[in-house]
N, CA and C atoms as a LAMMPS dump frame, in Angstrom:
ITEM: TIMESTEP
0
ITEM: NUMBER OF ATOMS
378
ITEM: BOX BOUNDS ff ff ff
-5.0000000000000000e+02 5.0000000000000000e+02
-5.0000000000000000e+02 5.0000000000000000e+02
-5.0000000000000000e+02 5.0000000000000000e+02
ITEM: ATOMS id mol type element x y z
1 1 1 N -28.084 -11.402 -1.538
2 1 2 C -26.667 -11.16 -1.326
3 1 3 C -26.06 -10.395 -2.503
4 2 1 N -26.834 -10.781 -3.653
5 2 2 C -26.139 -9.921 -4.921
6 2 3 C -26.327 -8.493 -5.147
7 3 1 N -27.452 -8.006 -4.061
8 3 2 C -27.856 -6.684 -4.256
9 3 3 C -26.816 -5.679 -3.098
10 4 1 N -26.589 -6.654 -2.212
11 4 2 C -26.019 -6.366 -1.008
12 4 3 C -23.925 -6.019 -1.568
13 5 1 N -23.862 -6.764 -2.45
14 5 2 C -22.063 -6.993 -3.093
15 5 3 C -22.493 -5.263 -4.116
16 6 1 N -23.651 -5.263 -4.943
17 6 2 C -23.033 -4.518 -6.02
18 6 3 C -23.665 -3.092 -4.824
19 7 1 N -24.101 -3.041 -3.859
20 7 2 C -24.506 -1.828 -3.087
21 7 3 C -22.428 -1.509 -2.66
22 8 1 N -22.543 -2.215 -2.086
23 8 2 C -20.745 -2.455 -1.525
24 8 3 C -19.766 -2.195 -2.754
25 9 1 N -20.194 -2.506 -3.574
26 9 2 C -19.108 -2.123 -4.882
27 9 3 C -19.604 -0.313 -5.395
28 10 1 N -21.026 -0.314 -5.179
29 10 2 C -21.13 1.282 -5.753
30 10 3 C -20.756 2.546 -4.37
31 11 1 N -20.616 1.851 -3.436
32 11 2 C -20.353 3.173 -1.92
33 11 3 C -18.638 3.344 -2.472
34 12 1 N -18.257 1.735 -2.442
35 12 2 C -16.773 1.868 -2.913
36 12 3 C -16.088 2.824 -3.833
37 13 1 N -16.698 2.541 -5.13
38 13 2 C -16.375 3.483 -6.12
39 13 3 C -16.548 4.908 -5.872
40 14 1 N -18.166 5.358 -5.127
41 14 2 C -18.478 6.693 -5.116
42 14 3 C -17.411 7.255 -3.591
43 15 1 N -16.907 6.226 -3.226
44 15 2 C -15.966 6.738 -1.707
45 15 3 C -14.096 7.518 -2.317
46 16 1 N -13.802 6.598 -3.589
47 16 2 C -12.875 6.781 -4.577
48 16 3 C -13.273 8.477 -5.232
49 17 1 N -13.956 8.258 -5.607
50 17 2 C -14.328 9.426 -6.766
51 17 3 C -14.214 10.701 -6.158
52 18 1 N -14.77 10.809 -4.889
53 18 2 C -15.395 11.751 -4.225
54 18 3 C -13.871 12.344 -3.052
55 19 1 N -12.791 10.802 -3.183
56 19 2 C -11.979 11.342 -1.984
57 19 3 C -10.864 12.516 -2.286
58 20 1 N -10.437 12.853 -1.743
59 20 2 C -9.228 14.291 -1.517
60 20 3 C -8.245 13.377 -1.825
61 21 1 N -6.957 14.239 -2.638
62 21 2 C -5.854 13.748 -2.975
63 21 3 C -5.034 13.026 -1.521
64 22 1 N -5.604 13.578 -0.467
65 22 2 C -4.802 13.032 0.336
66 22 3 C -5.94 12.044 0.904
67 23 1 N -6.702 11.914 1.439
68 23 2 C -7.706 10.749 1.491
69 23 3 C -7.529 9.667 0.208
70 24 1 N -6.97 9.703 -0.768
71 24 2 C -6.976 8.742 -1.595
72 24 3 C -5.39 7.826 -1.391
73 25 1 N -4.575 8.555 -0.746
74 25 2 C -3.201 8.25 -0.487
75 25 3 C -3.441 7.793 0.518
76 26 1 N -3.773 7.868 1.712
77 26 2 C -4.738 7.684 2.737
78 26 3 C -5.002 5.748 2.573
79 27 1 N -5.736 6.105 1.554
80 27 2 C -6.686 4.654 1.329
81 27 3 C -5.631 3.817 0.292
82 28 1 N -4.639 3.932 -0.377
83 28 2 C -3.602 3.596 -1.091
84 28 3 C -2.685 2.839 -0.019
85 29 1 N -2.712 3.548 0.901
86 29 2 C -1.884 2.946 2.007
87 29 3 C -2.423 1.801 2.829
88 30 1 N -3.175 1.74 2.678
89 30 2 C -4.506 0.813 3.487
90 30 3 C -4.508 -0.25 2.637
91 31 1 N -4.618 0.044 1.197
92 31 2 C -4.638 -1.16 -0.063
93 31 3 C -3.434 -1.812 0.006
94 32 1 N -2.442 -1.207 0.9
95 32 2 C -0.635 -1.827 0.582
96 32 3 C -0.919 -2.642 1.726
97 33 1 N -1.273 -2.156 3.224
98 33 2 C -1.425 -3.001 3.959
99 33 3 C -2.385 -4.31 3.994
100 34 1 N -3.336 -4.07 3.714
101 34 2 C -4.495 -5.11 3.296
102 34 3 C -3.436 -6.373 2.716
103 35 1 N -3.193 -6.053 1.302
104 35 2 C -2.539 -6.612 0.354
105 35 3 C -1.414 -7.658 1.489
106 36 1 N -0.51 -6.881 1.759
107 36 2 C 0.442 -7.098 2.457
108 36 3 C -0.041 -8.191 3.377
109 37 1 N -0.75 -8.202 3.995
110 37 2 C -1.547 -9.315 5.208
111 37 3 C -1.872 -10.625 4.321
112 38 1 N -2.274 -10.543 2.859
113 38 2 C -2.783 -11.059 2.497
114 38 3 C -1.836 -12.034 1.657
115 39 1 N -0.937 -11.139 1.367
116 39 2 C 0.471 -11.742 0.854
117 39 3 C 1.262 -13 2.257
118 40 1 N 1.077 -12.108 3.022
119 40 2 C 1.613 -13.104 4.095
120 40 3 C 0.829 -14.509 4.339
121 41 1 N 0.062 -14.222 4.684
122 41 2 C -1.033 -15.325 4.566
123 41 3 C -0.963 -16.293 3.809
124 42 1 N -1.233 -15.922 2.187
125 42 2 C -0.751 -16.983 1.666
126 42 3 C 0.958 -17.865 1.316
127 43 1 N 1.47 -16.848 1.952
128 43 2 C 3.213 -17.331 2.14
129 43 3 C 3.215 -18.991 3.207
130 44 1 N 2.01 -18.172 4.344
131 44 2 C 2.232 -19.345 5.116
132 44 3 C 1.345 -20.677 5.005
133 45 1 N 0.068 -20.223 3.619
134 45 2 C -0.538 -21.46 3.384
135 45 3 C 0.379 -22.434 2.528
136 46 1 N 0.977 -21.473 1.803
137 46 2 C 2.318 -21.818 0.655
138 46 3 C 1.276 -22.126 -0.555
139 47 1 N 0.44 -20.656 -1.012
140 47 2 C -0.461 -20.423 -2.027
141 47 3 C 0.885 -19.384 -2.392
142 48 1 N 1.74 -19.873 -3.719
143 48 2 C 2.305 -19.36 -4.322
144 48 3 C 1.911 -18.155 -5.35
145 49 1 N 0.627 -18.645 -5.862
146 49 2 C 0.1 -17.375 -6.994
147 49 3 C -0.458 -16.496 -6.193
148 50 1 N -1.429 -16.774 -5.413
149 50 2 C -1.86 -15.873 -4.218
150 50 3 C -1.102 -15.216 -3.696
151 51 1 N 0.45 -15.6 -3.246
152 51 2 C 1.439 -14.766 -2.583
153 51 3 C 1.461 -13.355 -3.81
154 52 1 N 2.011 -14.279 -4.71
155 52 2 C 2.642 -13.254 -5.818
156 52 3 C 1.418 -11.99 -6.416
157 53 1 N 0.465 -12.81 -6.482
158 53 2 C -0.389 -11.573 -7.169
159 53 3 C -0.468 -10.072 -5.917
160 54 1 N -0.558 -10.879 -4.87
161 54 2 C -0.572 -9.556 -3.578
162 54 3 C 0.469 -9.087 -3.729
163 55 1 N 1.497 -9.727 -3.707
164 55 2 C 2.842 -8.609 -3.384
165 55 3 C 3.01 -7.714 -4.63
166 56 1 N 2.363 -8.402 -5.859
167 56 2 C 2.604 -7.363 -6.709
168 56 3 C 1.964 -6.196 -6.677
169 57 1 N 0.791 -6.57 -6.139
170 57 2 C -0.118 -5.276 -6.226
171 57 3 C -0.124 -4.223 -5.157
172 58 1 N 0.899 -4.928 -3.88
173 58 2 C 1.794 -4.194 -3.363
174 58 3 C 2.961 -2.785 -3.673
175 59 1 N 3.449 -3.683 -4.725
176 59 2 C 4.343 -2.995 -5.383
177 59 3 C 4.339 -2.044 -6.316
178 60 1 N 3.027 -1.998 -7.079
179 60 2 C 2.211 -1.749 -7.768
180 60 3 C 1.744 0.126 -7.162
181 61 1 N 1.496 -0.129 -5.842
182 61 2 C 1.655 0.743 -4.772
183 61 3 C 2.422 1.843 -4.649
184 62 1 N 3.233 1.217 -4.501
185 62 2 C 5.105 1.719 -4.045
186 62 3 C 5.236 2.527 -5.055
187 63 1 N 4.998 2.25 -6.588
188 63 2 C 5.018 2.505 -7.515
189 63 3 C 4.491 3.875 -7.924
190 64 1 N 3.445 3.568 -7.996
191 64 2 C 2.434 4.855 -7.399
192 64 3 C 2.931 5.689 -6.842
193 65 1 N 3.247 5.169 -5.999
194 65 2 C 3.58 6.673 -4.693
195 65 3 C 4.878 7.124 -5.406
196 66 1 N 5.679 6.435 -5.592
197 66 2 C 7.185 7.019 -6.884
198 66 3 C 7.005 7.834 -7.393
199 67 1 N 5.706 7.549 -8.175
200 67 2 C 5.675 8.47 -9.265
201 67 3 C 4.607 9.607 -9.264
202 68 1 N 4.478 9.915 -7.628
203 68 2 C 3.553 11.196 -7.979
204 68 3 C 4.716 12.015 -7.237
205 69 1 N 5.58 11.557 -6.533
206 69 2 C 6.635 12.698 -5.929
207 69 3 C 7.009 13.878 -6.666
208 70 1 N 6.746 15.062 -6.322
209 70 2 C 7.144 15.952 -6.299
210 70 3 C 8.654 16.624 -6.12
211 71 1 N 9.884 16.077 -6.988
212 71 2 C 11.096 15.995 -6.458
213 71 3 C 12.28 17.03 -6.582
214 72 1 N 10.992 18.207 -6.857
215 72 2 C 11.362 20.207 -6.228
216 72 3 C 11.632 20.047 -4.919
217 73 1 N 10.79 19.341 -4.259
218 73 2 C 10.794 19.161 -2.97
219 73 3 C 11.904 18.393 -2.131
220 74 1 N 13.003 18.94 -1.455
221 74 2 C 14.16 17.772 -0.848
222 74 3 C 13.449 16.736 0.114
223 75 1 N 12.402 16.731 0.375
224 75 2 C 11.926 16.169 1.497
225 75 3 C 11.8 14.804 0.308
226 76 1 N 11.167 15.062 -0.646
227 76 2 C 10.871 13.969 -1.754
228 76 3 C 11.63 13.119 -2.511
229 77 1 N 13.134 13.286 -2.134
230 77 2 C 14.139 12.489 -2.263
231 77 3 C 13.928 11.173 -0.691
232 78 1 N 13.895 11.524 0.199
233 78 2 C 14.024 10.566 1.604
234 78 3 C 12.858 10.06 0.903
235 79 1 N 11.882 10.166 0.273
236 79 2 C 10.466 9.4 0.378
237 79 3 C 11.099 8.287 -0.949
238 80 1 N 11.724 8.892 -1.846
239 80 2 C 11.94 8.12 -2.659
240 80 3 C 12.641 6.745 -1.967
241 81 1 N 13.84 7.052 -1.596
242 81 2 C 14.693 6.678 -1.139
243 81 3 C 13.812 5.259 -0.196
244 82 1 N 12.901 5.446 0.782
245 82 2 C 12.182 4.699 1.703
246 82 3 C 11.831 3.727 0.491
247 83 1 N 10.793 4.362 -0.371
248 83 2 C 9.961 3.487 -1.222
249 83 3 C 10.842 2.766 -2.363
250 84 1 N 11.718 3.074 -2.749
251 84 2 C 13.04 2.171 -3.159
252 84 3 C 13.164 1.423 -2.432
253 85 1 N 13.482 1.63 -1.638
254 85 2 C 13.893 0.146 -0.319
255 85 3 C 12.946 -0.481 -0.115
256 86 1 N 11.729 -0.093 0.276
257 86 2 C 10.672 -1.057 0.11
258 86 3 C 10.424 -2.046 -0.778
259 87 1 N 10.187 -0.894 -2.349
260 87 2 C 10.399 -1.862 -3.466
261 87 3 C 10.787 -2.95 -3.563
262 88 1 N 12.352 -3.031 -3.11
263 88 2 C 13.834 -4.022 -3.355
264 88 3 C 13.03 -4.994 -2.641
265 89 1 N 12.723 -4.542 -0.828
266 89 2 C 12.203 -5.544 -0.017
267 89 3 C 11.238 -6.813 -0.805
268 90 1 N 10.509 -5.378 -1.421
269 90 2 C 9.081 -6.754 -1.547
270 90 3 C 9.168 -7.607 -2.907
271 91 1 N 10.529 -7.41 -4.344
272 91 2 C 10.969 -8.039 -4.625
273 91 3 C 11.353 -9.624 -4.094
274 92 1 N 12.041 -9.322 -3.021
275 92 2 C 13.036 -10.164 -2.657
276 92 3 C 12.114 -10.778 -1.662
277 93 1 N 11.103 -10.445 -1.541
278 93 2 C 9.954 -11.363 -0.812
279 93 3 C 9.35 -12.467 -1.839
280 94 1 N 9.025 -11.573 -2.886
281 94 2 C 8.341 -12.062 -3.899
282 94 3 C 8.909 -13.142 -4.383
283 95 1 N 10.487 -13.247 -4.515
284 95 2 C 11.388 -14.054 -5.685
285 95 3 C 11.394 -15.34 -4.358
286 96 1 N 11.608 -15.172 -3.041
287 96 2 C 11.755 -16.25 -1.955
288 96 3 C 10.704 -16.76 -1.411
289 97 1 N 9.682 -15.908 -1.468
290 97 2 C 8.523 -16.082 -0.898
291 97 3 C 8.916 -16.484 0.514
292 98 1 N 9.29 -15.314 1.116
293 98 2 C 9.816 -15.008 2.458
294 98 3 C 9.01 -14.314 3.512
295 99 1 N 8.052 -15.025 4.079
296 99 2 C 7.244 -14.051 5.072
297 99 3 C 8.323 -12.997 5.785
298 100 1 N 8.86 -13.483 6.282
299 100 2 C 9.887 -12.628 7.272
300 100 3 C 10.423 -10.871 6.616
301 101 1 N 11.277 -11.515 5.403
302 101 2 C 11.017 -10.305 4.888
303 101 3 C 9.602 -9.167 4.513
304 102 1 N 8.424 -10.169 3.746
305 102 2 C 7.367 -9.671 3.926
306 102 3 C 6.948 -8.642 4.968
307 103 1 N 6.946 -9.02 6.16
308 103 2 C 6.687 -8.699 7.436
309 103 3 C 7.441 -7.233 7.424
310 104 1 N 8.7 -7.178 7.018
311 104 2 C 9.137 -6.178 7.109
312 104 3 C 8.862 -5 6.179
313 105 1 N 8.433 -5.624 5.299
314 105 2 C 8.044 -4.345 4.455
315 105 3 C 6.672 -3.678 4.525
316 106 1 N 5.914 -4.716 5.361
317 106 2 C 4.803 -4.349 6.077
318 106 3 C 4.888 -2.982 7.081
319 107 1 N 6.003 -3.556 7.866
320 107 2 C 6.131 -2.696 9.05
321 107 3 C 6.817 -0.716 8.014
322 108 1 N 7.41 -1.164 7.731
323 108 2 C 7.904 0.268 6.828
324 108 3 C 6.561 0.42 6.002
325 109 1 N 5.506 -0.009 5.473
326 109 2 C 4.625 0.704 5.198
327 109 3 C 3.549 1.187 6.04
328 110 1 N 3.667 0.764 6.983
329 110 2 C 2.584 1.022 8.066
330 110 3 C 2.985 2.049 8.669
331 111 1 N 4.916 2.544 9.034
332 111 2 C 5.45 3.742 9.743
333 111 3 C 4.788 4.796 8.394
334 112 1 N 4.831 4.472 7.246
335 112 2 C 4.673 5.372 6.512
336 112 3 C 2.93 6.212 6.254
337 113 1 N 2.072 5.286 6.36
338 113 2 C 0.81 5.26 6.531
339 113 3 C 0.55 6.147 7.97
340 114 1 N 1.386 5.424 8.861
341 114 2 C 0.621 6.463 10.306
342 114 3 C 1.081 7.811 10.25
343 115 1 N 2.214 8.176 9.755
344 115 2 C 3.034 9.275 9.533
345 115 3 C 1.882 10.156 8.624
346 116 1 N 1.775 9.503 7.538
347 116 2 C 0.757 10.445 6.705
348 116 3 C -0.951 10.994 7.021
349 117 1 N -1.234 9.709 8.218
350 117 2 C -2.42 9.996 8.585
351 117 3 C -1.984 11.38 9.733
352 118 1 N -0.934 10.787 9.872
353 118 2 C -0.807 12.207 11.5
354 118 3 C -0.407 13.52 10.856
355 119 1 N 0.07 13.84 9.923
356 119 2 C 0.058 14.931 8.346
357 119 3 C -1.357 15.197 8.213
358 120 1 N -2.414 14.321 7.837
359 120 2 C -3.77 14.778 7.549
360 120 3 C -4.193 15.473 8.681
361 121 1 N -3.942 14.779 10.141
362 121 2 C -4.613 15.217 11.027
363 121 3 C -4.258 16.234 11.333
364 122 1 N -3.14 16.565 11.263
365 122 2 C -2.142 17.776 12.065
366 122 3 C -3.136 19.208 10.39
367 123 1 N -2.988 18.812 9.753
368 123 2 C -3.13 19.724 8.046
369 123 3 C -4.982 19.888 8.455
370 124 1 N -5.631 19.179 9.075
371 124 2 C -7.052 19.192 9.083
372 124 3 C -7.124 19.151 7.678
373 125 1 N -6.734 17.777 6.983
374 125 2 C -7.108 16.977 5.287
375 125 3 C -8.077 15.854 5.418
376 126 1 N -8.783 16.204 4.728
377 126 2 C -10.107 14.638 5.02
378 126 3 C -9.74 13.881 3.457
């Protein structure tokens, strides 16, 4: 099994290294959702550190994406603007440990994720 984890940890890394700026945003978005499920989850076991470490690394995310905007671009103000609000959201998840809200900031990252995959697809971006 141990040969089988560090095979799974080296495809991982070489899948990172190797991906396109937009395949890595791609998979950034995937890490928010993951996270996000996982945050919920433990909201409803009422695993408090478990909540918190996900949502941070949620946020952590959000963060990310902030700060590669391009904000020559007017389009890159609305993105801000989304991921601000998100932000606030998953704060205020974090401080209540509020699935409900959770949930919602799920759903706004997931419009944002399919949006960008349908950008790759439409751009032919791997």
């Amino acid at each position: 099994m141990a040969g089988y984890n560090k095979a799974a940890q080296l495809y991982q890394k070489n899948s990172i290294e190797t991906a396109s700026p937009a395949r890595l945003t791609l998979m950034l978005y995937d890490g928010a959702i993951k996270f996000s499920h996982i945050a919920i989850e433990a909201i409803e076991e009422g695993n408090i550190e478990k909540a918190h470490k996900n949502i941070v690394k949620v946020q952590n995310i959000i963060v990310e994406f902030r700060s590669t905007l391009d904000m020559k671009y007017p389009v890159a103000k609305d993105f801000d603007n989304v991921y601000d609000y998100i932000y606030r959201r998953l704060v205020e998840a974090n401080m209540k440990k509020d699935k409900e809200i959770m949930e919602e900031a799920l759903e706004h990252i997931k419009t944002m994720r399919d949006t960008w995959k349908e950008v790759m697809e439409l751009n032919h971006m791997s």
